[in-house]
Residue, then its C-alpha position, 0 to 999 in steps of 0.5 A: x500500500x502506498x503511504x498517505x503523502x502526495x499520493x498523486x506523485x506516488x501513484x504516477x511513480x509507480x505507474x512509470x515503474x510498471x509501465x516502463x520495466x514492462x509489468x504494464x506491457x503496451x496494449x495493458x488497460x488501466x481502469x482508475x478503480x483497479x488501481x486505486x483498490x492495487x494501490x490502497x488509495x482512493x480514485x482521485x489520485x489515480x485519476x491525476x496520475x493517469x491524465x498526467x501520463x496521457x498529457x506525457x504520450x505514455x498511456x491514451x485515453x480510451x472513451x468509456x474504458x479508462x486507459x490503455x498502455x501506448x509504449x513507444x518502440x525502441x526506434x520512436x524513443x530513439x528519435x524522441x530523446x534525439x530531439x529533445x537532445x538537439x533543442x536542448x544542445x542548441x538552447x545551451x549554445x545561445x544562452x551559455x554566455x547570459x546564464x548568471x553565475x549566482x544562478x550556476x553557484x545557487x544550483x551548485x549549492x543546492x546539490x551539495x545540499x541534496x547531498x547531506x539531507x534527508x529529502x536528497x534525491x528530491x532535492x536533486x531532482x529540483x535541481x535538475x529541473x532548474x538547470x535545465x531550465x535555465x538553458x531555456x530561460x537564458x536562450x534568447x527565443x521564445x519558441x524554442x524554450x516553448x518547444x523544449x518543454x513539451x519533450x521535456x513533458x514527453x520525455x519526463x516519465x522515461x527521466x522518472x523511471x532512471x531517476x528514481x528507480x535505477x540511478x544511485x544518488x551520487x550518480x545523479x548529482x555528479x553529473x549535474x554537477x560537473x555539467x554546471x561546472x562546464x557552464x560557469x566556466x563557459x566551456x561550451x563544448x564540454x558542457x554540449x558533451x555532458x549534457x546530451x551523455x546526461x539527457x540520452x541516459x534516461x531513454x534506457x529502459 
């Protein structure tokens, strides 16, 4: 049974998990009441977690029959973190000069944060977010920022599955870490470099 604290994230995690490690093959159902009763919770949360999912491109909406399993092939997953890979690379070229440096010190610190606290892996996570928002915010055009976000969106269950599930802690704030380095010293090239080994990690199943 899941624990009583934001059940909605919790059910979403779990639903990653199952979807992607293949326990919810593509094809399965997902009715909202099934899951509540696996669960242990009531429909609202479960309701969240699977319209989230549908907003990501990971389940679809089946009229009057709940939800349905929609997982990419290797070669559409392939092409989605290549994508999103590519904006992001060229969103880091525009803005790497503009980025502040107290912005690139105060994400640092918080990761050494994340290090030492209890809440480390979603402090980290955070983290990780704003540094990636931080090469939208800073690129100078509009549309591409607004681009990045929705493979960020598409993208972000597959990131939620290595994150949370299979990537050790240290792992995760090295390599943010050593990509914020690059940034405040303005090697645009390693940057590049660690940035797109950091993004295609998380299309491995």
């Amino acid at each position: 049974m899941l624990k009583k604290r934001n059940l909605s994230d919790q059910a979403y995690d779990e639903l990653v998990k199952k979807i992607i490690s293949g326990a919810y093959p593509g094809g399965t159902t997902l009715q909202e009441e099934k899951l509540a009763s696996e669960f242990g919770i009531s429909r609202t949360p479960v309701r969240e977690a699977l319209k989230r999912l549908a907003a990501e491109g990971l389940i679809e909406s089946l009229p009057r029959k709940g939800f349905r399993v929609a997982m990419p092939d290797d070669d559409a997953l392939t092409e989605l973190f290549e994508c999103r890979c590519g904006l992001e690379l060229l969103a880091l070229k525009n803005a790497i000069n503009a980025i502040p440096v107290e912005k690139i010190e105060s994400l640092k610190k918080k990761l050494c944060l994340a290090a030492r606290r209890k809440e480390s892996r979603r402090i980290a996570l955070e983290a990780d977010g704003e540094m990636h928002a931080l090469f939208s915010d800073h690129c100078g055009n509009r549309y591409l920022g607004a681009l990045i976000q929705q493979f960020r969106t598409k993208t972000a269950p597959y990131r939620s599955y290595r994150n949370r599930e299979r990537a050790p802690l240290d792992e995760l704030i090295t390599e943010r870490m050593e990509i914020l380095d690059a940034v405040l010293t303005r090697d645009a090239d390693t940057a590049s470099r660690l940035l797109r080994e950091h993004i295609l990690k998380g299309k491995n199943r």
